[in-house]
GUBA-492818 format. One record per residue (C-alpha): residue number from 1; x, y, z. Coordinates in steps of 0.5 Angstrom, whole numbers. Layout:
N
(NUM,(X,Y,Z));
...
This chain:
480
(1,(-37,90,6));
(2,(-34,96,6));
(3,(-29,93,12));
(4,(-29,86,8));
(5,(-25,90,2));
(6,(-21,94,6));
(7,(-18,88,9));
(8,(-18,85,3));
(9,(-14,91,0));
(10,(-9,91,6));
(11,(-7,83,4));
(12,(-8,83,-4));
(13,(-2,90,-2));
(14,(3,84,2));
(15,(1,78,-1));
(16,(0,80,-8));
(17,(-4,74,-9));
(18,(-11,77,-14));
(19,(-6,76,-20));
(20,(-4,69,-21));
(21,(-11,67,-18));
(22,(-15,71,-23));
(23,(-10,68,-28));
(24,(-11,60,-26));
(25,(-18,62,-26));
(26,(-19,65,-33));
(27,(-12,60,-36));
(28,(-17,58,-43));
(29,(-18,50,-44));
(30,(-21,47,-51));
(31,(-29,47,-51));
(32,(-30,40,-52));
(33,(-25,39,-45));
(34,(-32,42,-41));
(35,(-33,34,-41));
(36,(-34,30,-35));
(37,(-28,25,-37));
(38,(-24,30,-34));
(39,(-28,31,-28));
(40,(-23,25,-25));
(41,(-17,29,-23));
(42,(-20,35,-19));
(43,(-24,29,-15));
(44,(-17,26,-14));
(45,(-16,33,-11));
(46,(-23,35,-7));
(47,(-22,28,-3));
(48,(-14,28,-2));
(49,(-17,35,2));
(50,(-21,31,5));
(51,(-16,26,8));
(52,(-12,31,11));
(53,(-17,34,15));
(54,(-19,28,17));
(55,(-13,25,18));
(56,(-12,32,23));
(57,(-18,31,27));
(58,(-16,24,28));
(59,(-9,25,29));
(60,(-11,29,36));
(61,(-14,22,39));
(62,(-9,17,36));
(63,(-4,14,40));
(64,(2,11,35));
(65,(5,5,40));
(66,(4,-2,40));
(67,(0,-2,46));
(68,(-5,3,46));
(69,(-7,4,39));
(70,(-13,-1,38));
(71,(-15,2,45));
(72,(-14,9,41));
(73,(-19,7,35));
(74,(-24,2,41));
(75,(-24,9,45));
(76,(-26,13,37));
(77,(-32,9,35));
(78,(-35,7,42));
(79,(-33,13,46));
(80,(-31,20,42));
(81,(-38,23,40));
(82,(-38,22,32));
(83,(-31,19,33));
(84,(-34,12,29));
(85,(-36,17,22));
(86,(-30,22,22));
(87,(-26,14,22));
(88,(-31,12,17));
(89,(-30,17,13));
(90,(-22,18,12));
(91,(-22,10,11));
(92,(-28,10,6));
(93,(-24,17,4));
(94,(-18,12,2));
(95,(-21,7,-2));
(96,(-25,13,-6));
(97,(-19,17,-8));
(98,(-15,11,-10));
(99,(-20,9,-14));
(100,(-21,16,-17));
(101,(-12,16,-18));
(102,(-13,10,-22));
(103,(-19,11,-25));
(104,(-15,18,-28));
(105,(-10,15,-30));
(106,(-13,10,-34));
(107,(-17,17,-37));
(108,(-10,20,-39));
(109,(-7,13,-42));
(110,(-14,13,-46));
(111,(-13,19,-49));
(112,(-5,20,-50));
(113,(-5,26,-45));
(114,(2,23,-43));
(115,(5,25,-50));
(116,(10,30,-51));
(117,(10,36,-48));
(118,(7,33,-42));
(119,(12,28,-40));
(120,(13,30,-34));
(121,(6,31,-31));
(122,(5,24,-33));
(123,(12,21,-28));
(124,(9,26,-23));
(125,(2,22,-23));
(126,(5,16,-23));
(127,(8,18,-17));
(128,(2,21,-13));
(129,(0,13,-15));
(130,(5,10,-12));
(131,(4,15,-6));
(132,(-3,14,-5));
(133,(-2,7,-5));
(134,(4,8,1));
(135,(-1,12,5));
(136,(-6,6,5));
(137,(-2,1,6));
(138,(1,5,13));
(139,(-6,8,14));
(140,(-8,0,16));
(141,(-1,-1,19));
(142,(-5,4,25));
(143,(-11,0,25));
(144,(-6,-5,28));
(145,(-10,-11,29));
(146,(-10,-18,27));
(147,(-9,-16,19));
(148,(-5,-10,20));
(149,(0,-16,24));
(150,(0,-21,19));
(151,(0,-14,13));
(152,(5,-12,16));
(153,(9,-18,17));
(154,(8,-20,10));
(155,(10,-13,8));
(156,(17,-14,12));
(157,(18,-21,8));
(158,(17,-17,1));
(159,(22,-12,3));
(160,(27,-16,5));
(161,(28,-20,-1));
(162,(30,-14,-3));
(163,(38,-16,-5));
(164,(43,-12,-1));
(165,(38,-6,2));
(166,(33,-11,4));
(167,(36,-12,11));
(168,(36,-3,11));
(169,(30,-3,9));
(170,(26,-7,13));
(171,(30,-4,20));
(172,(28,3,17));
(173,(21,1,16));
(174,(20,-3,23));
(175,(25,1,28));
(176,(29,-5,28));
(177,(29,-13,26));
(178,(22,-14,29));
(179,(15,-12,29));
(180,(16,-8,36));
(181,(14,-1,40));
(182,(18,3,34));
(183,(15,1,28));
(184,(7,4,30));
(185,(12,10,31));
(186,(15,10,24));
(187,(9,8,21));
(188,(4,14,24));
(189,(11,18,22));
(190,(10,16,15));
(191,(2,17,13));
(192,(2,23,18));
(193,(9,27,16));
(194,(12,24,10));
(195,(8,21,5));
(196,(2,27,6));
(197,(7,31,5));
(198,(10,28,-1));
(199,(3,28,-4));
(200,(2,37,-3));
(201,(9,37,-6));
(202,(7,33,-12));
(203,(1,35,-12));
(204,(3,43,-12));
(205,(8,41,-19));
(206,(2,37,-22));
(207,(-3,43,-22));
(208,(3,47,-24));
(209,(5,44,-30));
(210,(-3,43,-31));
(211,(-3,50,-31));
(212,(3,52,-35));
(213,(2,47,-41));
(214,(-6,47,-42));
(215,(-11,41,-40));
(216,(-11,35,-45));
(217,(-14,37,-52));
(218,(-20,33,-54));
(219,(-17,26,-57));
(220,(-19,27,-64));
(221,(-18,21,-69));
(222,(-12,24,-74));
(223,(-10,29,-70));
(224,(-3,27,-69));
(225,(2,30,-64));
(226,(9,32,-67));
(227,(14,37,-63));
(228,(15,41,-68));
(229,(9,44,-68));
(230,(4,42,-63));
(231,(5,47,-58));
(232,(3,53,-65));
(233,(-2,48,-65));
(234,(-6,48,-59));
(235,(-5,55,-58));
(236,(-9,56,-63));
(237,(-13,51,-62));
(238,(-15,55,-54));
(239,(-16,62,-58));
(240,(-21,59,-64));
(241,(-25,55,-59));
(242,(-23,56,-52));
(243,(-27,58,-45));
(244,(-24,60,-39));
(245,(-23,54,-34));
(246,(-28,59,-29));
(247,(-34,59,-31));
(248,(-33,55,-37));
(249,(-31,48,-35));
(250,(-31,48,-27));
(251,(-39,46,-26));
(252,(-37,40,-28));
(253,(-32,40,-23));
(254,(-35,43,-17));
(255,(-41,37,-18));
(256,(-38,30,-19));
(257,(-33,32,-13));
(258,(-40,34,-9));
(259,(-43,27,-12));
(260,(-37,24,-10));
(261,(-36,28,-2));
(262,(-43,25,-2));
(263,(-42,18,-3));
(264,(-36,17,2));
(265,(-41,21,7));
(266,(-46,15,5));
(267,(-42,8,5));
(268,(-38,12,12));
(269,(-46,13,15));
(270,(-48,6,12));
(271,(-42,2,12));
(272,(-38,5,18));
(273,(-32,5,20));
(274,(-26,-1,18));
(275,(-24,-5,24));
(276,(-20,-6,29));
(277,(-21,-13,29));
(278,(-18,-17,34));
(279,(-11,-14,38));
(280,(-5,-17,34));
(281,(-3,-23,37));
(282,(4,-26,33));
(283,(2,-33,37));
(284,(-5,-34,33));
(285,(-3,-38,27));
(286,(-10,-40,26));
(287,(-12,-33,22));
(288,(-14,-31,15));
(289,(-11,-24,14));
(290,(-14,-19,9));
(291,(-11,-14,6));
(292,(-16,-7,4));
(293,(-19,-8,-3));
(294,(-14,-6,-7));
(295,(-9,-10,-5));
(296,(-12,-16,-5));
(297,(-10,-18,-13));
(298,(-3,-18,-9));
(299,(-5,-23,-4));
(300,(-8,-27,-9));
(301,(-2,-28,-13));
(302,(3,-29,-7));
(303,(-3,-34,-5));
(304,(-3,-39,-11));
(305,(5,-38,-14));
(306,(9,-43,-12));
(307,(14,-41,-7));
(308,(21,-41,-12));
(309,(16,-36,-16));
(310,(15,-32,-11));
(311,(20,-28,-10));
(312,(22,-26,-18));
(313,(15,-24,-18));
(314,(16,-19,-13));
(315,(22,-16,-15));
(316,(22,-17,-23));
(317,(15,-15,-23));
(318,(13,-9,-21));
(319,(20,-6,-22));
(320,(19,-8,-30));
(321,(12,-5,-29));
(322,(14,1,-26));
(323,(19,2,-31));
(324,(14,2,-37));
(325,(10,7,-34));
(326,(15,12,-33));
(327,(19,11,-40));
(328,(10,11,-43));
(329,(11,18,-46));
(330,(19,17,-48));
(331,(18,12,-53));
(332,(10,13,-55));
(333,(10,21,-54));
(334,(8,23,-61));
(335,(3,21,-65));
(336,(-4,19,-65));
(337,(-8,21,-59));
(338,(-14,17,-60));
(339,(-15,12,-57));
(340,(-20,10,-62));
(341,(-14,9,-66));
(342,(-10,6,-62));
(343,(-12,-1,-60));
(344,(-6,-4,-57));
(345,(-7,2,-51));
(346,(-14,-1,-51));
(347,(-12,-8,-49));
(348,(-7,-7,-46));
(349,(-12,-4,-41));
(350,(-17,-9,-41));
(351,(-13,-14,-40));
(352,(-10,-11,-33));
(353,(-17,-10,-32));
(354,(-20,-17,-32));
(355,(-12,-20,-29));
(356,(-13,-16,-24));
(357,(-21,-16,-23));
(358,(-20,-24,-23));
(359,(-15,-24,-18));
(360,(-18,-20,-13));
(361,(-24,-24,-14));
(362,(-19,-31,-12));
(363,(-17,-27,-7));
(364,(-23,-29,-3));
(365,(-21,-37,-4));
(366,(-15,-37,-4));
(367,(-11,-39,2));
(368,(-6,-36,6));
(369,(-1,-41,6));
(370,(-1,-48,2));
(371,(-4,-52,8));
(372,(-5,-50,15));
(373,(-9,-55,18));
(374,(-6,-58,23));
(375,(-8,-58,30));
(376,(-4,-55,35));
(377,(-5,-60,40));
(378,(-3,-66,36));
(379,(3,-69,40));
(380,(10,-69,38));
(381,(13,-76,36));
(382,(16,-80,42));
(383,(22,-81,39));
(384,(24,-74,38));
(385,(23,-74,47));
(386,(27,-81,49));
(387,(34,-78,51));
(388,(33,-71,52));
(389,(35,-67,57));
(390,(30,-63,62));
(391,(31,-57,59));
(392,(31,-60,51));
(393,(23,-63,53));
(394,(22,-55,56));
(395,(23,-53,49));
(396,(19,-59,46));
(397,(13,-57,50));
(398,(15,-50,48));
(399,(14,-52,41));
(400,(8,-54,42));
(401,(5,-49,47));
(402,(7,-43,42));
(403,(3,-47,36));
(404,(10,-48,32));
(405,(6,-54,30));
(406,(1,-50,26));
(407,(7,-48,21));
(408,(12,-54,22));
(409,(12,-61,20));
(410,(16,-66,25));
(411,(16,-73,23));
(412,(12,-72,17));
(413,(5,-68,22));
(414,(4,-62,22));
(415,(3,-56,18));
(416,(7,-54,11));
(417,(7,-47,12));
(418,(15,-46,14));
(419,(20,-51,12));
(420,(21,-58,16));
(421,(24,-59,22));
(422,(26,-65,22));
(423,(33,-64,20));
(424,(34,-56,22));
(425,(40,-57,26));
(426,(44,-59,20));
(427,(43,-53,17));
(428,(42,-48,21));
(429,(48,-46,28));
(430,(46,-44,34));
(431,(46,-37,34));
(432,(42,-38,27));
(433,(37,-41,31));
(434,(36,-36,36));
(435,(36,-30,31));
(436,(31,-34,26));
(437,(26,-35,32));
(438,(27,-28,36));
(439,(27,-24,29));
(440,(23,-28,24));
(441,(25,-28,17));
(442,(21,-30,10));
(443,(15,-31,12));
(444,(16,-33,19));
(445,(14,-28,24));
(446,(18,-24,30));
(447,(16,-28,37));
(448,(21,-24,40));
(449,(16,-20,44));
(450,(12,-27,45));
(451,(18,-31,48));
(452,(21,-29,54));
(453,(30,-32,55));
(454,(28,-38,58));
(455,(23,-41,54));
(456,(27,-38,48));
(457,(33,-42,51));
(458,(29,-48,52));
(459,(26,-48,45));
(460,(33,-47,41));
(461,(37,-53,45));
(462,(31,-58,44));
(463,(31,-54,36));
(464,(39,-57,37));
(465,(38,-65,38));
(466,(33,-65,31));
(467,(38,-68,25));
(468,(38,-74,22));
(469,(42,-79,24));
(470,(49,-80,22));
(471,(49,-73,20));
(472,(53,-68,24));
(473,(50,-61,27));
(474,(51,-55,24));
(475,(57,-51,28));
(476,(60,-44,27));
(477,(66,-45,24));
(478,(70,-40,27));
(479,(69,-43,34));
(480,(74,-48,36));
């Protein structure tokens, strides 16, 4: 004991730590908020906790390339002792702490934590959502299977929708035009560096403004919150009826982030670890992609717009979302807390809820594409073939080879997933072609990787003789 305290002494001499740890410690809270309606946010910390030391072990085995990251997590569930558990608790781990954020934010929206003076711990937590997400979404990027493709090349068309920076966008998520070796190494470099250290960053602030403006008092109906005079007001509040943080109101605390540690340990025991599924294959089209259950509502609904609607939903919605949440407590950030008084907060939450209920319900029948039942095999009509040249029907078999048929309708068969082909060449160059095959676009995936130049010649040439008679090919003007 005696060697504990002088080591002790020594580092409280350097580090100066024991002063502002004691004052966290003993900084006062309202009684009434010892409740466990306001367990959710040190939840949200004890699992983040979590992830990064999860994360840490997995990132030792971990291989961030295209062609041995699904062999890395084949090697982690069936080969690395215990590999399998410490991937099923960072992936249930995932799914917890979003549901804690959300569950939080909805916790403070309730009772009017982001009215004044907390405006800015209610932005910062705004934030930390929006990174949680990011983190999920690159964390099922790494599984790098059949969803994670597809996931990945849905999230690439979103981002190119984007006006001007689309393009920007898409090559810093990707390492380039395609889904190729760069882009796993970006991804691992944004859940591993960039996104987790946002998180200590915000979160660290987070705290801080918790610390320096007191927790949220307990809503009471009639109390109103007025600039002038709340911080008098619950400076009082504390000193009349009050306890410090430790002992008073950490029980509670230190048990729901136990109850919650122990609910990840169950469902990874039970549930195991997700995926991989099949190895990423740009070449099947016939493949149901499923988000992680957060973002199913988001499939849902890009699953049962119609395509015109598509792309103001994905960028008018979630901007106008987002600027509502951050303006919240400019223009609502005084008055009543209650939320028994405030029954617009009230059904603006249950409507969310059932929306967003409801969609991740339809996620499960809704389709991925319009209709995409065509048979790869179904040949291509006679008359697209009579006059071709050897290398036009080399990249007719092409076409068939590689299943273009399952997305394209020629000659009234064939899928409805992309646009028809029957008259492609009016609209798009040569050059145009070869870009849109190699690189991808809207919602059509890069098969770059997937073509070698002689097939991608032979397909571009037989693309370049479908067009209506009487109408000329497209050409670039700036030939002679």
């Amino acid at each position: 004991m005696r060697l504990i305290k002088n080591v002790g002494d020594w580092l409280e001499q350097r580090l100066q730590l024991a002063a502002p740890i004691r004052e966290t410690m003993e900084h006062p809270v309202p009684r009434r908020t010892a409740s466990w309606a306001y367990v959710f946010g040190s939840a949200a910390l004890t699992v983040f906790i979590l992830q990064l030391v999860t994360g840490i072990l997995l990132a030792l085995l971990y291989v961030p390339s295209a062609g041995e990251a699904w062999n890395s997590l084949q090697l982690l569930n069936h080969q690395v002792s215990l590999g399998w558990f410490i991937r099923a608790l960072h992936g249930w781990g995932s799914n917890f702490m979003i549901a804690i954020v959300l569950i939080h934010m909805v916790q403070v929206f309730l009772f009017g934590a982001y009215k004044f003076p907390r405006e800015l711990t209610w932005i910062v937590g705004v934030l930390l959502l929006l990174l949680t997400l990011g983190m999920a979404f690159t964390g099922q990027v790494l599984r790098f299977d059949q969803d994670a493709y597809w996931g990945l090349g849905i999230g690439a068309s979103i981002a190119s929708r984007v006006p001007v920076l689309g393009p920007w966008i898409v090559k810093l998520l990707l390492g380039g035009p395609i889904i190729a070796g760069a882009t796993l190494s970006r991804f691992f470099a944004f859940h591993v560096f960039v996104i987790p250290g946002s998180l200590i960053a915000f979160v660290a602030l987070h705290l801080l403004l918790v610390l320096k403006l007191g927790i949220n008092e307990w809503p009471m109906p009639g109390r109103l919150v007025r600039r002038a005079t709340y911080m008098k007001e619950y400076h009082e509040l504390t000193h009349a009826d009050g306890l410090p943080f430790v002992p008073g109101a950490v029980a509670k605390d230190l048990f729901f982030s136990g109850f919650i540690l122990l609910a990840i340990a169950a469902c990874a025991a039970y549930f195991g670890p997700f995926g991989p599924s099949g190895q990423p294959d740009p070449t099947i089209i016939q493949t149901v992609p499923r988000p992680d259950y957060f973002f199913l509502w988001l499939y849902a609904v890009l699953s049962l717009l119609p395509p015109s609607m598509e792309t103001p939903a994905l960028l008018i919605g979630p901007v106008i979302a987002l600027i509502v949440l951050l303006a919240l407590p400019f223009f609502s950030g005084e008055g009543e807390k209650s939320w028994k008084r405030r029954p617009i907060a009230v059904l603006t939450i249950l409507l969310v809820a059932v929306a967003m209920g409801t969609f991740t319900h339809l996620a499960g029948y809704a389709p991925w594409s319009p209709v995409m039942d065509a048979w790869s095999g179904e040949p291509i009509p006679t008359r697209y073939l009579k006059g071709r040249t050897a290398l036009e029907r080399q990249g007719a078999l092409v076409f068939q080879a590689k299943q273009c048929h399952n997305c394209h309708a020629l000659g009234g068969a064939g899928g409805e997933r992309g646009p028809e082909l029957d008259g492609v060449a009016v609209h798009l160059t040569q050059d145009q072609l070869i870009r849109q095959v190699i690189q991808g676009g809207g919602n059509m995936p890069a098969y770059g990787n997937n073509l070698n130049p002689a097939q991608t010649t032979a397909l571009v040439a037989f693309l370049e003789t479908l067009y209506p008679a009487g109408q000329e090919p497209a050409r670039d003007a700036s030939r002679p």
